[in-house]
N, CA, C and O of each residue as an XYZ file, in Angstrom:
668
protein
N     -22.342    -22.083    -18.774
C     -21.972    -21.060    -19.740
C     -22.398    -19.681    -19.257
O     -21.582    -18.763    -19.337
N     -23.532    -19.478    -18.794
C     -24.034    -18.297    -18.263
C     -23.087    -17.486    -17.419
O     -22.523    -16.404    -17.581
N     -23.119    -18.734    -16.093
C     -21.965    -18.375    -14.985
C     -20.803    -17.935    -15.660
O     -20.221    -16.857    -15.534
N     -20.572    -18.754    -16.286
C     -19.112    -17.856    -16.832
C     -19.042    -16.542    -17.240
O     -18.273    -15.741    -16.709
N     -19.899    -16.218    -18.278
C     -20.282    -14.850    -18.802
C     -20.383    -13.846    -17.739
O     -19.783    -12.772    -17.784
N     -21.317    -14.291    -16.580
C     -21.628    -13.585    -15.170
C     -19.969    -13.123    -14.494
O     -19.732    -12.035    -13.969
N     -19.314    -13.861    -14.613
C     -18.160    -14.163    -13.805
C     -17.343    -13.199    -14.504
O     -16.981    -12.249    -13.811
N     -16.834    -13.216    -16.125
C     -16.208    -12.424    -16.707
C     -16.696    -11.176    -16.854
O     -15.948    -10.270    -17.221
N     -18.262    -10.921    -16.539
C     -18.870     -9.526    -16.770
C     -18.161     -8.896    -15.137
O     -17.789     -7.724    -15.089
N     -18.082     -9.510    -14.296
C     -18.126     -9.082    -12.729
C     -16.325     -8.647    -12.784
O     -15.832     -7.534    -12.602
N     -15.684     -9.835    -13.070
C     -14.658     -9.008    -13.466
C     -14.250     -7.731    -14.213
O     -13.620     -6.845    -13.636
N     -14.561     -7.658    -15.311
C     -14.582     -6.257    -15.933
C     -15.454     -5.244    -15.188
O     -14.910     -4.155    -15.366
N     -16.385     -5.112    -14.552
C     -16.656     -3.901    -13.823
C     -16.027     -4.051    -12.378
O     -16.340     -3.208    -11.537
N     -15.261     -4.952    -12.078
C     -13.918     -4.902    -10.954
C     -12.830     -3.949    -11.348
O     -12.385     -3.041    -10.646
N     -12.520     -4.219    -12.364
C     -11.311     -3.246    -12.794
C     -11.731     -2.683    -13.366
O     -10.796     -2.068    -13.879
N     -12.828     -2.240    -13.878
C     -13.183     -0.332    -14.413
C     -13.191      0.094    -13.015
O     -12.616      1.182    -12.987
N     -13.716     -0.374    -11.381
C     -13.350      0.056    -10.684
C     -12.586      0.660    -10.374
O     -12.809      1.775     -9.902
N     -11.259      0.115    -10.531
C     -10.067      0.225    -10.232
C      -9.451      1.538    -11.108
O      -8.478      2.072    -10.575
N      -9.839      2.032    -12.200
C      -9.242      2.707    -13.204
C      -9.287      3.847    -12.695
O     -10.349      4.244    -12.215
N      -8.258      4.559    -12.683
C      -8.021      6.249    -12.324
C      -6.375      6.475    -12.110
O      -5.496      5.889    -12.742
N      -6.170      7.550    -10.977
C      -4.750      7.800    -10.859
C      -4.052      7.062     -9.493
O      -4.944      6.683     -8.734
N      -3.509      6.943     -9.291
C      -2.477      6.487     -8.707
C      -0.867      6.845     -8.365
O      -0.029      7.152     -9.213
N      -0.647      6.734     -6.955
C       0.490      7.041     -6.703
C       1.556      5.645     -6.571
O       1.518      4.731     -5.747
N       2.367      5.842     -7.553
C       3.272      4.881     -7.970
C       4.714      5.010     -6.953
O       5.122      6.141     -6.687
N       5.326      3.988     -6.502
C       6.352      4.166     -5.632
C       7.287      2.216     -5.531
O       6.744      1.117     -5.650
N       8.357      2.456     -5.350
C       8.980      1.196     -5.571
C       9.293      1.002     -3.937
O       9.299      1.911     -3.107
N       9.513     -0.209     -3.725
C      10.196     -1.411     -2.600
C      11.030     -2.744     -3.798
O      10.644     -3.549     -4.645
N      12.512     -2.246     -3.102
C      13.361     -3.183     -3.878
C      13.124     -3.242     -5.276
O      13.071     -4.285     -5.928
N      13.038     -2.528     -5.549
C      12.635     -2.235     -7.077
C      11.747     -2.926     -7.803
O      11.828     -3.386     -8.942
N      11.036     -2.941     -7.143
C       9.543     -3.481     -7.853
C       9.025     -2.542     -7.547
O       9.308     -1.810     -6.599
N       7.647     -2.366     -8.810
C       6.746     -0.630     -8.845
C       5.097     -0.889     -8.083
O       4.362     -1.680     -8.673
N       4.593     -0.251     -6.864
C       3.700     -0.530     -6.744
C       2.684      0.957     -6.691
O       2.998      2.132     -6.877
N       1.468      0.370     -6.383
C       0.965      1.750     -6.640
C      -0.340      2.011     -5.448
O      -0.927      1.001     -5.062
N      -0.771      3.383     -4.883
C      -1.638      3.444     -4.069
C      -2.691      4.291     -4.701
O      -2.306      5.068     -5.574
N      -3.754      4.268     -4.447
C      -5.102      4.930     -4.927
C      -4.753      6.486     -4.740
O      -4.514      6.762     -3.565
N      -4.658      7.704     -5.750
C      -4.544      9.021     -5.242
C      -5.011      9.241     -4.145
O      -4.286      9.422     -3.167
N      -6.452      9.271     -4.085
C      -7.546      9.898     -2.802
C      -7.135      9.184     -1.919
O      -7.743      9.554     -0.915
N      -6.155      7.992     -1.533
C      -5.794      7.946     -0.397
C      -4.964      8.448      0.444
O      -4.866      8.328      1.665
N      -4.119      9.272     -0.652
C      -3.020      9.994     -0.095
C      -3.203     11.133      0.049
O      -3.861     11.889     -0.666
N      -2.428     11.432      1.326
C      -2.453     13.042      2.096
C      -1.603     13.899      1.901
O      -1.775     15.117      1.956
N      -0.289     13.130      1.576
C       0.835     13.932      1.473
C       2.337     12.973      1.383
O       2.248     11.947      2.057
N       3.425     13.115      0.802
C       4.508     12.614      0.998
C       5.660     13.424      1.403
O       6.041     14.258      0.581
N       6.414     13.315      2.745
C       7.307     13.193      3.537
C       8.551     12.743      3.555
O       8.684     11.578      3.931
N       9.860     13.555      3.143
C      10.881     12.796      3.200
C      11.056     12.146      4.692
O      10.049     12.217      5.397
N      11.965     11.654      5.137
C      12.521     10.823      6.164
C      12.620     11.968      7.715
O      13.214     13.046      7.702
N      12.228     11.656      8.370
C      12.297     12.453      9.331
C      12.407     11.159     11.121
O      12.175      9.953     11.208
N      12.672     11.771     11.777
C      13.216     11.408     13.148
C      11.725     10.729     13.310
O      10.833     11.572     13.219
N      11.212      9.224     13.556
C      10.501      8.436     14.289
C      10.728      7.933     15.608
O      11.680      7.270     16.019
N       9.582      8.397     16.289
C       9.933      7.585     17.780
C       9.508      6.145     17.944
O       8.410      5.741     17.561
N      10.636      5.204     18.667
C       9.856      4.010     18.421
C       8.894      3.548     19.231
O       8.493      4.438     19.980
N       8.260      2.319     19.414
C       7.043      2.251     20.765
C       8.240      0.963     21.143
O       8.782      0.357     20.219
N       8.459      0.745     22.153
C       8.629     -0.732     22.204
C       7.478     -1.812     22.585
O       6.517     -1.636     23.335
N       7.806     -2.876     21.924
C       7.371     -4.144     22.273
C       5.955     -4.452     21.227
O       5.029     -5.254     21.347
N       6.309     -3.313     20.066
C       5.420     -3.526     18.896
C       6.053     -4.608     17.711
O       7.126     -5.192     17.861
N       5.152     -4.754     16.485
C       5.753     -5.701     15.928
C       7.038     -5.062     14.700
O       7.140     -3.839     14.607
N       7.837     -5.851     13.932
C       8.684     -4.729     13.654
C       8.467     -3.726     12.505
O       8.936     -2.595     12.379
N       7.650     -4.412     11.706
C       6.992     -3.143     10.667
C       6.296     -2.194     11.269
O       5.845     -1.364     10.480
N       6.034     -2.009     12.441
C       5.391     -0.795     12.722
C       6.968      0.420     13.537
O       7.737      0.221     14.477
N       6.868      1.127     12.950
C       8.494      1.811     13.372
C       8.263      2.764     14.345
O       9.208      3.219     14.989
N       6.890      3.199     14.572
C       6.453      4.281     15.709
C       5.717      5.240     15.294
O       4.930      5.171     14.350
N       5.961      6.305     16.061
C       5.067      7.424     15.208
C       5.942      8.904     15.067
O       7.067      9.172     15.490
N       4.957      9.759     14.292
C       5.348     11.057     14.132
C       4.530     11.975     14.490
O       3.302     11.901     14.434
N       5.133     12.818     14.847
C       4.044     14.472     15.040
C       4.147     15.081     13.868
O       4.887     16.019     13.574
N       3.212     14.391     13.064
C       2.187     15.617     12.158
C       1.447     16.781     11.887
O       0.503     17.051     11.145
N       2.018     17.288     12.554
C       1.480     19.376     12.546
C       0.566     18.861     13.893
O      -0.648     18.705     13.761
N       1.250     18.608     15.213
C       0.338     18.090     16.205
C      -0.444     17.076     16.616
O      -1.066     16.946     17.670
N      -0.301     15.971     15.154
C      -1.242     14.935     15.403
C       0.078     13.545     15.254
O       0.958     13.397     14.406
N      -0.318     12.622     16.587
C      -0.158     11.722     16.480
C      -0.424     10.615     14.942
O      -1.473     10.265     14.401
N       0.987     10.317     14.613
C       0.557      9.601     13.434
C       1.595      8.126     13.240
O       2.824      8.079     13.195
N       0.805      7.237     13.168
C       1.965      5.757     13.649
C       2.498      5.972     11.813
O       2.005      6.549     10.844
N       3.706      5.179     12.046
C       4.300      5.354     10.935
C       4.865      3.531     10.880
O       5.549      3.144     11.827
N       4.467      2.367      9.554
C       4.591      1.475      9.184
C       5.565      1.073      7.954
O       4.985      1.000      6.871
N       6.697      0.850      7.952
C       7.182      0.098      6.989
C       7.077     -1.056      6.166
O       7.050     -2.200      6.618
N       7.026     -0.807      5.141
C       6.240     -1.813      3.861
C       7.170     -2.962      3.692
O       6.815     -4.101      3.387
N       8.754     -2.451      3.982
C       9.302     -3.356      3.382
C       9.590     -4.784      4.568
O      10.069     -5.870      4.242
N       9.036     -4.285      6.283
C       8.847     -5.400      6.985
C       7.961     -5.701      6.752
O       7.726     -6.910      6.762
N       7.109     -4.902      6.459
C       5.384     -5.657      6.561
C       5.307     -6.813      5.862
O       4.836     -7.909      6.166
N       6.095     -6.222      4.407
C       6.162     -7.454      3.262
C       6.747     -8.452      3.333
O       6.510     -9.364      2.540
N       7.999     -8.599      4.637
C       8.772     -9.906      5.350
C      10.030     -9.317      3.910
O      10.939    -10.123      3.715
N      10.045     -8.278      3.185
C      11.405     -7.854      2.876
C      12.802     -7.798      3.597
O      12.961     -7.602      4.802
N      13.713     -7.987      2.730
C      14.885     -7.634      4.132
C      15.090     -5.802      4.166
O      14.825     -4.954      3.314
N      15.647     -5.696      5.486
C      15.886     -4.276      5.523
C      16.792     -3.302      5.135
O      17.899     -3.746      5.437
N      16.877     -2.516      4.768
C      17.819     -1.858      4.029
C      18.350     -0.137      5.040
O      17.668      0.467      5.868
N      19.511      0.146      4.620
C      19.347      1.424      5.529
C      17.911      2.688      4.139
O      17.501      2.765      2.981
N      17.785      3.467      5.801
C      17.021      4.493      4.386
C      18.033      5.395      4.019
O      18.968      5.884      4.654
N      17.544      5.544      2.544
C      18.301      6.630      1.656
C      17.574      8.039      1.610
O      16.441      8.250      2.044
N      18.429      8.988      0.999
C      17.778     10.509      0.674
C      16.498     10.213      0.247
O      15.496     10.772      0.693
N      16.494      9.014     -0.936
C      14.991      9.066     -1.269
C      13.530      8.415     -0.837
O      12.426      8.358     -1.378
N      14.208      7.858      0.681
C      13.124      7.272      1.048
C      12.065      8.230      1.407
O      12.201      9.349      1.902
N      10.853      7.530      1.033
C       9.879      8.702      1.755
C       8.788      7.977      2.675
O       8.718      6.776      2.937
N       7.806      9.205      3.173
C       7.001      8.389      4.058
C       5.690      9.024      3.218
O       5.607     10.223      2.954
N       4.735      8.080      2.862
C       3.434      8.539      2.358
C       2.334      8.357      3.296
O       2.023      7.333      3.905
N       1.806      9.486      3.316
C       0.781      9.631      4.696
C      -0.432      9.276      4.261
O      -0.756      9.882      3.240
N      -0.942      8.782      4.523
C      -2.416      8.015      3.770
C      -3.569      8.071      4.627
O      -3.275      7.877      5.806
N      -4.543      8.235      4.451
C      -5.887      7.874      4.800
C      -6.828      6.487      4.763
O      -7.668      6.198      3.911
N      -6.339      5.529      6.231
C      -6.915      4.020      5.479
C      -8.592      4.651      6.307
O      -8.822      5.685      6.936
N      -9.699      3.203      5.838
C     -10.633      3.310      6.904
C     -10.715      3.732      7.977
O     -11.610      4.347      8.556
N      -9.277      3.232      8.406
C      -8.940      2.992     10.336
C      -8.891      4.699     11.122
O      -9.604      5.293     11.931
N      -7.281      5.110     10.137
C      -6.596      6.239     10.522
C      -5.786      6.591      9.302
O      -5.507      5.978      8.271
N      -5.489      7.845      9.795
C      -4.289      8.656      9.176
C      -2.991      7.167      9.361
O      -3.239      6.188     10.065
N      -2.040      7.289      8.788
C      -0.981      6.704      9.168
C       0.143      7.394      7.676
O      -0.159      8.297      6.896
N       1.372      6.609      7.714
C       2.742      6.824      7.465
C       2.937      5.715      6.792
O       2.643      4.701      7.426
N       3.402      5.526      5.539
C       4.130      3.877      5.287
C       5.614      4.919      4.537
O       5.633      5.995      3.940
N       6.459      4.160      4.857
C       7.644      4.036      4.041
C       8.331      3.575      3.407
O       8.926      2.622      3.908
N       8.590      3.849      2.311
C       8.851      3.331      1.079
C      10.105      3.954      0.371
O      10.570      5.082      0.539
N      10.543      2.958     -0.459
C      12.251      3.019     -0.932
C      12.247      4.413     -1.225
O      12.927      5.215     -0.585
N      11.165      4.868     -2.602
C      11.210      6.204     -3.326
C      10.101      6.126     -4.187
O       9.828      5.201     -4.952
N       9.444      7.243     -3.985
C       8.308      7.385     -4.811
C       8.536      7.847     -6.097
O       9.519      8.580     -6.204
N       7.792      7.584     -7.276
C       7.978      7.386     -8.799
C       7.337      8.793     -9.613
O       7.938      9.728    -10.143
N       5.487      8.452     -9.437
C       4.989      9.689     -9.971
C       3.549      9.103     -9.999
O       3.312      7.980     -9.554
N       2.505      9.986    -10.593
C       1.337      9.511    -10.676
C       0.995      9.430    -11.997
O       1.148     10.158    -12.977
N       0.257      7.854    -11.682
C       0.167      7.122    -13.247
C      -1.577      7.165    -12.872
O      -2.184      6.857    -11.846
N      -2.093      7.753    -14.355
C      -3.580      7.357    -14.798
C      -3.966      6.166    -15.517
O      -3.982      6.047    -16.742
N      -4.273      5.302    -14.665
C      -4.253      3.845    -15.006
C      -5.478      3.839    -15.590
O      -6.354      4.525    -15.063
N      -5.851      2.902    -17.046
C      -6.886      2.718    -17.950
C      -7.072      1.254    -17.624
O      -6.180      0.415    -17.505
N      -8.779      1.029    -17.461
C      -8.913     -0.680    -17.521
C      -8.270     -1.324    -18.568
O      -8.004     -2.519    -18.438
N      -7.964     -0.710    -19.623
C      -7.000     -1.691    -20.704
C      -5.901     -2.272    -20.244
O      -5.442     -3.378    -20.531
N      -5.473     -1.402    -19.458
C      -3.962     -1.796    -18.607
C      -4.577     -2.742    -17.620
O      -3.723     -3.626    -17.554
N      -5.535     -3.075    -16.827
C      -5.628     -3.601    -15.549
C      -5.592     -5.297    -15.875
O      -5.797     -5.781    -16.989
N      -5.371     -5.847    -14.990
C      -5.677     -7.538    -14.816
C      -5.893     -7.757    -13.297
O      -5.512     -6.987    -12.415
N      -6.690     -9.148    -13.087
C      -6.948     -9.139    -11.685
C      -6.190    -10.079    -11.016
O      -5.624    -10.706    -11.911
N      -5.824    -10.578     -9.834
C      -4.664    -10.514     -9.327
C      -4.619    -12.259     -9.817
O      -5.560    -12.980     -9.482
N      -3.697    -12.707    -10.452
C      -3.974    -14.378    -10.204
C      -4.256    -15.125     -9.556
O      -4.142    -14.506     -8.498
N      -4.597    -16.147     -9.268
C      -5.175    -17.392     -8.098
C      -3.668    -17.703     -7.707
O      -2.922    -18.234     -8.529
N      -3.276    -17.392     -6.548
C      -1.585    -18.037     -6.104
C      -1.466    -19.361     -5.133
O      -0.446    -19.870     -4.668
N      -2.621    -19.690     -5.003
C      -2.815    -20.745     -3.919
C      -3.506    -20.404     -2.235
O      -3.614    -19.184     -2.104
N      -3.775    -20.841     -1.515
C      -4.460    -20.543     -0.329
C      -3.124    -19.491      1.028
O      -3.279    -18.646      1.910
N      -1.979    -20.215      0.445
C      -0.980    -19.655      1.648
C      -0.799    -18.435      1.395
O      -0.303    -17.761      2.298
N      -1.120    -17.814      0.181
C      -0.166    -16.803     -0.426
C      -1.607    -15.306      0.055
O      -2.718    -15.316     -0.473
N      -1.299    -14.542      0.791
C      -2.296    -13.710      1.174
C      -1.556    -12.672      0.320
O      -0.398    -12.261      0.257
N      -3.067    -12.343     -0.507
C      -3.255    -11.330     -1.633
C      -4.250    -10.204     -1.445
O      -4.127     -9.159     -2.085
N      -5.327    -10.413     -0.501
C      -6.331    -10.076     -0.516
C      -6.035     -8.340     -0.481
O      -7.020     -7.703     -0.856
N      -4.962     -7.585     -0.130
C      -4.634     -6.556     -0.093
C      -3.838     -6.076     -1.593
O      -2.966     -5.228     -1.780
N      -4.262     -6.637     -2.172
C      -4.008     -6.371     -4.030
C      -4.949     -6.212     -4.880
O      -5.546     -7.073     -5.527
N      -5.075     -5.100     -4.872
C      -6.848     -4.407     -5.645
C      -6.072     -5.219     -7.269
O      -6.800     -6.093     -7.738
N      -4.985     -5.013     -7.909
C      -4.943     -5.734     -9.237
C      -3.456     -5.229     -9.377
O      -2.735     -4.739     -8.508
N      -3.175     -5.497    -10.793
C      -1.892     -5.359    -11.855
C      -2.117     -4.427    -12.975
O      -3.031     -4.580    -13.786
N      -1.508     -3.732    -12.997
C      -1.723     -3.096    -13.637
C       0.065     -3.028    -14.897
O       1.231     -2.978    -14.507
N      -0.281     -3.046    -15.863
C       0.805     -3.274    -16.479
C       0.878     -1.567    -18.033
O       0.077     -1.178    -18.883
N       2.269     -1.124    -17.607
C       2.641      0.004    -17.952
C       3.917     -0.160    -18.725
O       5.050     -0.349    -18.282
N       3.341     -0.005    -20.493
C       4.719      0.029    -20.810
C       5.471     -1.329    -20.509
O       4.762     -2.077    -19.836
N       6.585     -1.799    -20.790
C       6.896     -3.017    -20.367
C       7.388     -3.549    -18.493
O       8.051     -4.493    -18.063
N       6.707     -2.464    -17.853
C       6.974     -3.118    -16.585
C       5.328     -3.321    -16.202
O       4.393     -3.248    -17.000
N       5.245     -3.631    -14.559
C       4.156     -4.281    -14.307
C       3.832     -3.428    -12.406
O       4.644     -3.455    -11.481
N       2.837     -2.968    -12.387
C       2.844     -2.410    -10.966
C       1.769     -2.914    -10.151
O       0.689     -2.825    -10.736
N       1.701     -3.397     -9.034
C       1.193     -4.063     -8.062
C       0.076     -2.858     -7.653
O       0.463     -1.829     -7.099
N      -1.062     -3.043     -7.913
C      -2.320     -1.563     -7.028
C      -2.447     -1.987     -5.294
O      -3.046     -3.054     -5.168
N      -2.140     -1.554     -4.360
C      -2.415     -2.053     -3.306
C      -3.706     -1.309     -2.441
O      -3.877     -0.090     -2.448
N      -4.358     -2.037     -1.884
C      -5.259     -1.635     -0.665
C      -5.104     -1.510     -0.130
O      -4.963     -2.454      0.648
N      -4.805      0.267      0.479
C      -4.134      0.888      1.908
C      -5.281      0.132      3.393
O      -4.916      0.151      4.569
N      -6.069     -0.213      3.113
C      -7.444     -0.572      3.993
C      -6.990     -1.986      4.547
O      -7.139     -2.443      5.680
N      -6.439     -2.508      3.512
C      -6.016     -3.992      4.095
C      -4.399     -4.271      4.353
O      -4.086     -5.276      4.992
N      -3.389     -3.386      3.857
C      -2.298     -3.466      3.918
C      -2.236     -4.113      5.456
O      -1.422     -5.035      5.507
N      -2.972     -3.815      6.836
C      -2.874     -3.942      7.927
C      -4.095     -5.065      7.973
O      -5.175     -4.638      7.563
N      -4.071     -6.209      8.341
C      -5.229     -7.071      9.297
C      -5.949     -5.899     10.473
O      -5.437     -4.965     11.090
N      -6.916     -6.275     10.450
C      -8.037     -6.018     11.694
C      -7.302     -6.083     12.793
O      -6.998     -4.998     13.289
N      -6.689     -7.672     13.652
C      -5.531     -7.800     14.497
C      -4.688     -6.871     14.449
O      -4.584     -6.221     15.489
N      -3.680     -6.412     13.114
C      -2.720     -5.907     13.320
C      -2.658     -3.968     13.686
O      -1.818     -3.201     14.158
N      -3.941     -3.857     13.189
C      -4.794     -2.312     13.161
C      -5.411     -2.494     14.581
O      -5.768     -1.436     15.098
N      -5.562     -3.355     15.139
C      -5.876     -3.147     17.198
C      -4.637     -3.177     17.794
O      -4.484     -2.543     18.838
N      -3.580     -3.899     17.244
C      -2.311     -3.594     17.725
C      -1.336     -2.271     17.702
O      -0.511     -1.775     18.469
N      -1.876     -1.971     16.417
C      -1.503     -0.115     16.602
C      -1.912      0.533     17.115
O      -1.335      1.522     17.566
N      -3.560      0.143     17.330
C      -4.343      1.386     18.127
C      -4.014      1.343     19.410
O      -4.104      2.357     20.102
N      -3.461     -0.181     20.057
C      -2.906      0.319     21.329
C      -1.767      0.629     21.792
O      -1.502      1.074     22.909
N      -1.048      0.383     20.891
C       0.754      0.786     20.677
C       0.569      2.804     21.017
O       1.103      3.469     21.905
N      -0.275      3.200     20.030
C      -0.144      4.563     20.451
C      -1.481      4.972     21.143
O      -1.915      6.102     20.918
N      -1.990      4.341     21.761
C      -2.858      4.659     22.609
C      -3.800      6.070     21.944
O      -4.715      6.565     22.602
Protein backbone atom coordinates (compact mmCIF):
# COMPACT_ATOMS: atom_id res chain seq x y z
CA UNK A 1 0.00 0.00 0.00
CA UNK A 2 2.74 2.42 0.83
CA UNK A 3 4.58 1.62 -2.48
CA UNK A 4 1.74 2.48 -4.21
CA UNK A 5 1.12 5.85 -2.62
CA UNK A 6 5.12 6.34 -3.24
CA UNK A 7 4.56 5.43 -6.85
CA UNK A 8 1.45 7.71 -7.44
CA UNK A 9 3.16 10.60 -5.39
CA UNK A 10 6.38 10.17 -7.95
CA UNK A 11 4.13 10.35 -10.68
CA UNK A 12 2.45 13.55 -9.93
CA UNK A 13 5.67 15.44 -9.33
CA UNK A 14 6.68 13.82 -12.94
CA UNK A 15 4.16 15.78 -14.59
CA UNK A 16 4.16 19.00 -12.52
CA UNK A 17 7.53 18.60 -14.13
CA UNK A 18 6.41 18.62 -17.25
CA UNK A 19 3.90 21.66 -16.90
CA UNK A 20 4.71 24.91 -18.77
CA UNK A 21 4.72 26.07 -22.50
CA UNK A 22 5.27 24.30 -25.35
CA UNK A 23 5.70 24.37 -28.94
CA UNK A 24 2.91 22.48 -30.57
CA UNK A 25 3.36 21.24 -34.28
CA UNK A 26 1.64 18.29 -36.29
CA UNK A 27 3.17 15.09 -38.43
CA UNK A 28 0.26 13.58 -40.44
CA UNK A 29 -1.99 15.19 -38.44
CA UNK A 30 -1.43 14.19 -35.22
CA UNK A 31 -0.46 17.23 -32.62
CA UNK A 32 2.81 16.93 -30.90
CA UNK A 33 4.59 19.18 -28.79
CA UNK A 34 8.34 20.33 -27.86
CA UNK A 35 9.49 22.02 -24.58
CA UNK A 36 9.69 26.08 -25.39
CA UNK A 37 13.37 26.47 -23.96
CA UNK A 38 14.27 24.03 -26.39
CA UNK A 39 13.59 25.92 -29.20
CA UNK A 40 15.76 28.43 -31.05
CA UNK A 41 13.84 29.38 -33.76
CA UNK A 42 11.46 28.14 -36.64
CA UNK A 43 12.44 28.12 -40.33
CA UNK A 44 10.39 27.75 -43.29
CA UNK A 45 11.83 25.17 -45.87
CA UNK A 46 14.96 26.10 -47.30
CA UNK A 47 17.64 24.26 -49.74
CA UNK A 48 19.38 21.16 -47.53
CA UNK A 49 22.51 19.60 -48.53
CA UNK A 50 22.46 15.97 -48.35
CA UNK A 51 25.49 13.81 -46.75
CA UNK A 52 25.46 10.56 -48.47
CA UNK A 53 25.50 7.23 -47.01
CA UNK A 54 23.61 8.58 -43.81
CA UNK A 55 20.50 7.07 -42.50
CA UNK A 56 17.33 8.45 -44.16
CA UNK A 57 15.83 10.66 -41.48
CA UNK A 58 18.78 12.55 -41.27
CA UNK A 59 18.35 14.91 -44.60
CA UNK A 60 21.77 16.86 -44.14
CA UNK A 61 22.55 20.06 -43.04
CA UNK A 62 22.13 23.84 -43.21
CA UNK A 63 24.14 27.00 -42.86
CA UNK A 64 22.73 28.76 -40.03
CA UNK A 65 24.07 32.36 -40.01
CA UNK A 66 27.54 30.35 -40.53
CA UNK A 67 27.03 27.46 -38.42
CA UNK A 68 26.87 24.08 -39.50
CA UNK A 69 23.53 22.63 -38.50
CA UNK A 70 22.36 18.81 -39.41
CA UNK A 71 18.85 18.95 -40.18
CA UNK A 72 16.51 15.52 -39.20
CA UNK A 73 13.14 14.60 -40.33
CA UNK A 74 10.54 13.40 -37.85
CA UNK A 75 8.41 11.95 -40.16
CA UNK A 76 11.37 9.20 -41.17
CA UNK A 77 12.59 9.09 -37.90
CA UNK A 78 9.06 8.02 -36.87
CA UNK A 79 9.19 5.14 -39.85
CA UNK A 80 6.18 7.62 -41.27
CA UNK A 81 5.67 7.52 -44.94
CA UNK A 82 7.00 10.49 -46.84
CA UNK A 83 5.23 13.14 -48.13
CA UNK A 84 6.39 16.01 -50.54
CA UNK A 85 7.05 19.29 -48.31
CA UNK A 86 4.47 21.93 -48.43
CA UNK A 87 4.56 25.94 -47.96
CA UNK A 88 3.93 24.98 -44.45
CA UNK A 89 6.49 22.77 -43.66
CA UNK A 90 8.89 24.07 -41.28
CA UNK A 91 12.18 23.32 -39.76
CA UNK A 92 12.41 23.88 -35.85
CA UNK A 93 15.88 24.50 -34.70
CA UNK A 94 16.29 23.16 -31.28
CA UNK A 95 18.79 22.87 -28.67
CA UNK A 96 19.18 18.97 -27.64
CA UNK A 97 22.03 18.04 -24.93
CA UNK A 98 24.14 16.98 -27.96
CA UNK A 99 23.78 20.07 -30.48
CA UNK A 100 21.96 22.68 -32.17
CA UNK A 101 20.05 20.72 -34.87
CA UNK A 102 16.85 21.14 -37.38
CA UNK A 103 13.78 18.70 -37.28
CA UNK A 104 11.08 19.06 -39.83
CA UNK A 105 7.83 18.98 -39.46
CA UNK A 106 4.43 19.04 -41.50
CA UNK A 107 3.43 22.68 -39.85
CA UNK A 108 3.72 24.19 -36.74
CA UNK A 109 0.43 25.03 -34.63
CA UNK A 110 1.23 27.58 -31.71
CA UNK A 111 2.31 27.61 -28.15
CA UNK A 112 0.22 25.83 -25.67
CA UNK A 113 0.68 26.45 -21.68
CA UNK A 114 0.19 23.07 -20.60
CA UNK A 115 -1.31 22.63 -16.80
CA UNK A 116 -0.59 19.25 -14.83
CA UNK A 117 -4.42 18.90 -14.95
CA UNK A 118 -4.06 18.31 -18.57
CA UNK A 119 -0.96 15.93 -18.30
CA UNK A 120 -1.00 11.93 -18.15
CA UNK A 121 2.01 9.72 -18.28
CA UNK A 122 2.73 7.85 -21.22
CA UNK A 123 0.96 4.24 -20.99
CA UNK A 124 2.80 0.87 -20.55
CA UNK A 125 2.72 -0.23 -24.56
CA UNK A 126 4.71 -3.32 -24.17
CA UNK A 127 8.62 -3.85 -24.38
CA UNK A 128 8.85 -3.46 -28.46
CA UNK A 129 7.18 -0.25 -28.55
CA UNK A 130 10.12 2.47 -27.75
CA UNK A 131 8.57 5.41 -25.89
CA UNK A 132 11.21 6.45 -23.83
CA UNK A 133 11.40 9.77 -25.91
CA UNK A 134 7.74 10.77 -24.69
CA UNK A 135 8.03 13.07 -21.66
CA UNK A 136 3.79 12.50 -21.55
CA UNK A 137 0.16 13.37 -23.09
CA UNK A 138 -1.05 15.96 -22.68
CA UNK A 139 -4.73 16.34 -23.59
CA UNK A 140 -6.28 19.83 -24.90
CA UNK A 141 -9.73 20.42 -25.43
CA UNK A 142 -10.91 17.32 -27.21
CA UNK A 143 -7.70 16.42 -29.00
CA UNK A 144 -4.61 14.85 -27.42
CA UNK A 145 -0.77 15.99 -28.00
CA UNK A 146 2.22 13.79 -27.69
CA UNK A 147 5.21 16.07 -25.35
CA UNK A 148 8.38 14.81 -26.91
CA UNK A 149 12.08 14.71 -25.66
CA UNK A 150 14.22 16.62 -28.11
CA UNK A 151 17.32 14.80 -25.98
CA UNK A 152 16.13 11.42 -26.90
CA UNK A 153 14.32 11.91 -30.16
CA UNK A 154 17.97 10.61 -31.43
CA UNK A 155 19.70 7.30 -29.63
CA UNK A 156 23.28 7.87 -28.36
CA UNK A 157 24.21 5.50 -31.66
CA UNK A 158 22.20 7.55 -33.81
CA UNK A 159 23.68 11.13 -32.31
CA UNK A 160 27.53 9.48 -33.11
CA UNK A 161 26.23 8.88 -36.45
CA UNK A 162 25.50 12.50 -37.04
CA UNK A 163 28.42 13.69 -35.40
CA UNK A 164 30.32 11.95 -38.01
CA UNK A 165 28.12 12.49 -40.99
CA UNK A 166 29.02 16.24 -40.52
CA UNK A 167 32.18 15.93 -39.13
Amino acid sequence: MIDLKENEAQVVNDLKALEGKYLTFSLMGEEYGLGILKVREILGMMPITPIPQTPAYLKGVINLRGKITPVVDLRAKFGFPQKEYTPETCIIVVETRHRTMGVIVDTVSEVLDISVTSLEPVPPLGRQVKTDFILGIAKVGESVKLLLDIDRILTIGEMEVLETAIG
